[in-house]
N, C-alpha and C positions, 0 to 999 in steps of 0.2 A: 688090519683087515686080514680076513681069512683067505680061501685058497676062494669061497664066493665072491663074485662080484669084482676077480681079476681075468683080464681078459689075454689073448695070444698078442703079444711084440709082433711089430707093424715091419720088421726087419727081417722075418722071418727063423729068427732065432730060434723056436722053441720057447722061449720062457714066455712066461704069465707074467704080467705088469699089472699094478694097481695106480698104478700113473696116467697121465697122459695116452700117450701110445705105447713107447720104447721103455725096456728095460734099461738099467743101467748104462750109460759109452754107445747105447745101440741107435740113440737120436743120432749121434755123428757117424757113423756107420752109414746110415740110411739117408742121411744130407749128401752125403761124398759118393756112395754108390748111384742114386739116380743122379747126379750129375755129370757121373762119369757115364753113366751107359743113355741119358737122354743128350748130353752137349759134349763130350769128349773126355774136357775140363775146366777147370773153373773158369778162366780167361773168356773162355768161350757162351758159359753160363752167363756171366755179367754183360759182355757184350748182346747176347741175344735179348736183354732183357736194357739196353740202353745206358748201361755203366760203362766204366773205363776208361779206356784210350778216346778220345773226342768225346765221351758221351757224360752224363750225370755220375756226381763225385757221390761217391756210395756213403763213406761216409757224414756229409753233408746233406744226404737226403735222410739218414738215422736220424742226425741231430734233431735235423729240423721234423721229423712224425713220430720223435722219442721214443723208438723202439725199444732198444737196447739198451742204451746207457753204455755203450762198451769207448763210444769216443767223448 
C-alpha cells in the first residue's frame, strides 16, 4: 500500500500506519501510556475494572471469551 489510504498512529508518533491504528511497538506504547496517566498503573487498572486481588481471575476470564489465546 502506498503512502494513500495510511492514516496518522493513534500514539501520536508522527508516522503513517496502514494497520490498524499504531505503527509498529506503538500499540504498547499507547496501552502502558493511558494506563499510566488514566489509573496510575497496572495494578490499579485491573482492579478498577474488577480483576486481581479479591476480584476475577483475568486470566480465566481470557480463557473462557477466547480472546487471546496467550494462557
Amino acid at each position: 500500500m502506498g503512502e494513500q489510504g495510511k492514516r496518522d498512529c493513534l500514539c501520536g508518533c508522527g508516522r503513517k500506519t496502514s494497520g490498524e491504528f499504531a505503527s509498529g511497538g506503538c500499540d504498547q506504547f499507547a496501552r502502558t501510556a493511558v494506563i499510566g496517566l488514566e489509573y496510575g498503573n497496572t495494578a490499579r487498572f485491573l482492579e478498577r475494572h474488577g480483576y486481581g486481588r479479591g476480584g476475577r481471575n483475568l486470566r480465566d476470564e481470557d480463557k473462557r471469551r477466547g480472546q487471546s489465546g496467550y494462557g
